[in-house]
SELOSE-327370 format. One record per residue (C-alpha): x, y negated, z; residue in three letters. Coordinates in steps of 0.05 Angstrom, whole numbers, plus 5000, padded with zeros to 4 digits. Each point is the difference from the previous one (the first is absolute). Layout:
BEGIN
XYZALA ...
This chain:
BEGIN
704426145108UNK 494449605040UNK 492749904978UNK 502149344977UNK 506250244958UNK 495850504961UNK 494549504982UNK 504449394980UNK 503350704954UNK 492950134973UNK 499949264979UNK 506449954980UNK 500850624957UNK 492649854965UNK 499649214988UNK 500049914930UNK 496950734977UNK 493449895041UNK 494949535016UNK 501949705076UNK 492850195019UNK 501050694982UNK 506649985035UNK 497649805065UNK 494450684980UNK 505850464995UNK 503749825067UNK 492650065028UNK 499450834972UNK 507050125017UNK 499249705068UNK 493250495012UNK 502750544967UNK 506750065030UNK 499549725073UNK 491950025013UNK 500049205013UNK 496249424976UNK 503149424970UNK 499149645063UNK 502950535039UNK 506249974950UNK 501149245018UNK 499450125074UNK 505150564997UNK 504149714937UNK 506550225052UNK 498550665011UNK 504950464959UNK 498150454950UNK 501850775007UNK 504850124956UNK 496150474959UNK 493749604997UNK 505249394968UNK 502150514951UNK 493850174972UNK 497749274999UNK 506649864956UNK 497950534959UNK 493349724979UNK 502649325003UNK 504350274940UNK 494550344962UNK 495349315006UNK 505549774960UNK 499950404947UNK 492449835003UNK 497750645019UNK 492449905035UNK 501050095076UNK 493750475007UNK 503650504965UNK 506749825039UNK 496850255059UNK 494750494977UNK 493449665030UNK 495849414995UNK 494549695035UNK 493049924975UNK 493749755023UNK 502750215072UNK 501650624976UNK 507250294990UNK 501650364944UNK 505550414966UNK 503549754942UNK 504750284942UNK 500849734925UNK 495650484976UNK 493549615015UNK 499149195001UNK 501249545052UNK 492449805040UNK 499949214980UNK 496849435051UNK 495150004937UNK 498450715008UNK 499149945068UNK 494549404985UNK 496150394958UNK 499450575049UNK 498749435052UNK 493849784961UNK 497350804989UNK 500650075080UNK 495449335006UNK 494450294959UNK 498850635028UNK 497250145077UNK 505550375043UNK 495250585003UNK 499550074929UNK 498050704969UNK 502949894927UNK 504550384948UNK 505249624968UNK 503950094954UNK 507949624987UNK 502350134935UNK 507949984983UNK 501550075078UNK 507249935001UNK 501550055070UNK 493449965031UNK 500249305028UNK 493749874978UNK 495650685009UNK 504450095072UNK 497649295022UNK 493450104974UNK 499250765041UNK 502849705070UNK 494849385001UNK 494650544971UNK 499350545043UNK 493650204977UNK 502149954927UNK 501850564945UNK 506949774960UNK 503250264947UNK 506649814970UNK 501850104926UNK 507349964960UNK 503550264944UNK 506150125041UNK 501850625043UNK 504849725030UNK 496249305017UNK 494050495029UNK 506250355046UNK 500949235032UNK 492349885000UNK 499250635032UNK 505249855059UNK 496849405009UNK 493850225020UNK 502950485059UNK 504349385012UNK 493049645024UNK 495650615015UNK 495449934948UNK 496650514950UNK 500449874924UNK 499050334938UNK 505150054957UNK 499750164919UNK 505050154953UNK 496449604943UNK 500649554940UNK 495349494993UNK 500849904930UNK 499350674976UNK 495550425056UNK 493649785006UNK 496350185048UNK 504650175046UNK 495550465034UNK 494649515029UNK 493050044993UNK 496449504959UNK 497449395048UNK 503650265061UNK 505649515015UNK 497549345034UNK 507449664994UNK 505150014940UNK 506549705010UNK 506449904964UNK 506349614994UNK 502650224937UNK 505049824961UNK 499449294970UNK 506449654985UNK 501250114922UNK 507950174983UNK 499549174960UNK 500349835069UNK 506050405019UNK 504749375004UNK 495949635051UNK 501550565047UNK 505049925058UNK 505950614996UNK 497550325063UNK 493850024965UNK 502150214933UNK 505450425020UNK 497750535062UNK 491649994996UNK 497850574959UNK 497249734934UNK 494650514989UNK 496849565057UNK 502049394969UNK 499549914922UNK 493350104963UNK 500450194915UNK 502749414970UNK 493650204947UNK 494450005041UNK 502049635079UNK 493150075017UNK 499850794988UNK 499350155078UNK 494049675017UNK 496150074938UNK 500550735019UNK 499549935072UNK 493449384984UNK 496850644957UNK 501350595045UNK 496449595056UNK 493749844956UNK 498250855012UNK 503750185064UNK 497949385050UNK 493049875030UNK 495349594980UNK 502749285029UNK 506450455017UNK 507049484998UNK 505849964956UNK 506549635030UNK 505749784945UNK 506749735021UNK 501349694930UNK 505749574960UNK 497449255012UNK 501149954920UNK 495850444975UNK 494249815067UNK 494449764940UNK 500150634964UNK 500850485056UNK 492749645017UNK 497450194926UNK 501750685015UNK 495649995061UNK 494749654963UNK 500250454932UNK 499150525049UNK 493449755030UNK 502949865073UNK 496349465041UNK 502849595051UNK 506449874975UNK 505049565049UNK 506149794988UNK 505749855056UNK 506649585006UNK 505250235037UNK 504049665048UNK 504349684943UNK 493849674959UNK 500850544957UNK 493350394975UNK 502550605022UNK 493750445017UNK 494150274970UNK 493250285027UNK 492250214966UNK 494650455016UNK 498350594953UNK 492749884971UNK 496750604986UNK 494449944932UNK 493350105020UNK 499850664946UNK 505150385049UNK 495549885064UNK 
């Protein structure tokens, strides 16, 4: 099979089950992944054959895309803010979103930065990994509930050569979690947020493979995460220390009243690429009795 054959298959096979945008994405990774080439690269060599064994494999995901399972966890990695990063269904998928929101953090802060922060709910690390590689100077630590997720977060960091601290924690239940009171300048956390009501707007390689520990928030009480995460940062970040938020766009007016209940200053607000208020940032404000 040519270059050409296996794309027009990657078309063929998908129409229908995917977006054609996210298609042509797919045929992109594979083409990277598999044979090191760019798309343009592809077209100019579209004749070339395909070893054998590399068309095999290609089949292969081609036929679990089809049963909609996500093709980071297909093939194990992912990219992320430049960075690569290994994947399995134990921790959630780094979204463009995600990636904005650590964009933004990376704008405020001076290359040479000497700051602790904190991400909270780390899942894989996207977000504390990117933060450490464009920080040198910077402390980071990385929370989750999950072992397992920690065992990926952890990997990640050798991956990209970068030192974080990792904690076995739950931020609902422990505290402190061994920080000093007024000692973090940066909190930040993409926790869960999508409430299970919301289960059937969910695609199936959504719904089906991501882990939902990451995902789904207490039908109850959807805004449990960041009231807890809004309160822990009122003692444990500087005076005019940050809080960052990726947040549910439907809940983006009372994520704000948690910031503001909880005397923060400053408090933005940012779409994402979609129009979608998607992120979430304040300064802690420190009463003038705890000077």
């Amino acid at each position: 099979m040519t270059i050409r054959q296996i794309a027009t298959e990657i078309y063929v096979q998908l129409t229908g089950r995917y977006p054609e945008t996210e298609i042509e994405s797919f045929a992109r990774i594979l083409f990277r992944h598999y044979l090191k080439i760019t798309p343009l690269q592809a077209y100019l060599s579209q004749c070339n054959m395909l070893p054998a064994e590399i068309e095999q494999q290609m089949l292969i995901v081609i036929d679990e895309l089809k049963k909609y399972r996500p093709i980071q966890y297909i093939l194990g990695e992912t990219e992320f803010y430049g960075l690569h990063f290994l994947l399995t269904p134990d921790v959630l998928i780094p979204r463009p979103e995600t990636e904005e929101l650590a964009d933004w953090m990376l704008h405020e802060y001076d290359q040479n930065a000497q700051l602790n922060i904190l991400d909270v709910g780390t899942g894989s690390g996207c977000i504390a990994v990117a933060l450490a590689a464009n920080l040198p100077n910077a402390s980071v630590w990385a929370v989750d509930i999950s072992e397992t997720a920690l065992n990926i977060a952890r990997r990640n960091a050798l991956k990209n050569n970068v030192n974080i601290h990792f904690l076995l924690k739950d931020v609902l239940k422990d505290g402190m979690m061994g920080f000093a009171p007024d000692s973090l300048d940066v909190v930040v956390s993409n926790p869960p947020y999508i409430i299970p009501s919301e289960k059937a707007r969910l695609l199936p390689n959504v719904l089906e493979y991501e882990p939902h520990i990451a995902l789904f928030t207490p039908n109850d009480h959807p805004l449990v995460f960041y009231e807890r995460i809004a309160a822990f940062g009122t003692k444990y970040l500087k005076n005019r220390g940050r809080i960052f938020f990726e947040i549910n766009e439907v809940f983006h007016e009372e994520v704000v009243e948690i910031l503001r209940q909880n005397n923060y200053l400053d408090i933005s607000l940012r779409n994402d690429i979609n129009g979608k208020w998607r992120m979430v940032s304040a300064y802690r404000h420190m009463q003038s009795s705890t000077l």
